[in-house]
N, C-alpha and C positions, 0 to 999 in steps of 0.2 A: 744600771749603774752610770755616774756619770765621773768623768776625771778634767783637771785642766793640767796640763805642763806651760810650767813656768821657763821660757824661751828669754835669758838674758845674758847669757855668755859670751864673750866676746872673739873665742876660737872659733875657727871655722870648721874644724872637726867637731868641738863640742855641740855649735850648734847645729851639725846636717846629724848627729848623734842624736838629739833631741827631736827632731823631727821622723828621725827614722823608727825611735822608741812607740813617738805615736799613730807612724802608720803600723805598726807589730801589732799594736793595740786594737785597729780601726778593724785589723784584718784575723784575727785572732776569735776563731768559731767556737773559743772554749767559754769567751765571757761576751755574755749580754750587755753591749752598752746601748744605754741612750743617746747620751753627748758625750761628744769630746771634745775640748776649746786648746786653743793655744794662747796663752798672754804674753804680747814680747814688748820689753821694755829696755832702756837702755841700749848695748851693742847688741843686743835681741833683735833687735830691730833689723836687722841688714836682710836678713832673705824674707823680710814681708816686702821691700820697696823692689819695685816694679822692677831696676836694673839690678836690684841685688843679687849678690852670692848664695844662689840658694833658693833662688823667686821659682823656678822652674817645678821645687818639689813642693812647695808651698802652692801653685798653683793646682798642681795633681791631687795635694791635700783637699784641699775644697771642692774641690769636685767627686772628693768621697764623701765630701759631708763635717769634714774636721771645721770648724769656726778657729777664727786667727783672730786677734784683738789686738788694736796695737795701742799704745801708751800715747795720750796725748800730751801728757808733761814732757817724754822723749820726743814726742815728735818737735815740738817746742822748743827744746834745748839744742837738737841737731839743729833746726831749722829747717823741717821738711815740712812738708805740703801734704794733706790727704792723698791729692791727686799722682805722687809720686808714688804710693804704694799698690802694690798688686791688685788688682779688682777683686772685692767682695770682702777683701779686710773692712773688716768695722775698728773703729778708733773708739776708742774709753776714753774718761778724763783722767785718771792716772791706773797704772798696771796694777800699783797696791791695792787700791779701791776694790776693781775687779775681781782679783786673786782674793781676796775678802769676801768677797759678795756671792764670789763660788763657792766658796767653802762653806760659808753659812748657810749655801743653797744645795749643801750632801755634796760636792764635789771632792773624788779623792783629788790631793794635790802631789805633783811630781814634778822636780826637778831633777834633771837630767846632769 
């Protein structure tokens, strides 16, 4: 199975909630996953960059294996840089796109 959570909240409870829902998931021996992605767009955005609120569990994410994708039109509009975000985020060209491309590709989708 594979899932992506849709990371765009701009709480910072909602989103270490969102992140936490998907390590439940990565770690959870009852279901078979293949992938698990993350798409964050908009204030989603904050614990994929490198200083952000939240980079530290994002960083522990990927290194299980969770993929994090961040929004290049967000990236754009804040006015960050690739180079500002967490190593090993991959940037898309827009979150919608992606969150699309998953779904069409059998991903369940979840927002948290």
């Amino acid at each position: 199975m594979q899932t992506v959570f849709h990371l765009i909240a701009g709480e910072p409870d909602e989103r270490k909630t969102a992140l936490t829902i998907a390590e439940n998931l990565a770690n959870d021996e009852s279901v078979e996953m293949d992938d698990i992605a993350v798409v964050a767009q908009s204030k989603g955005i904050e614990p994929l960059r490198a200083d952000g609120d939240g980079s530290e569990q994002v960083e522990s994410l990927l290194g299980s294996g969770i993929s994090f994708k961040a929004c290049g039109n967000t990236l754009d509009t804040m006015d960050l840089d690739e180079s500002e975000l967490v190593d090993g985020v991959e940037t898309v060209p827009s979150g919608a796109g992606e969150l699309t491309r998953l779904q069409h590709d059998g991903y369940a989708y979840i927002r948290p």
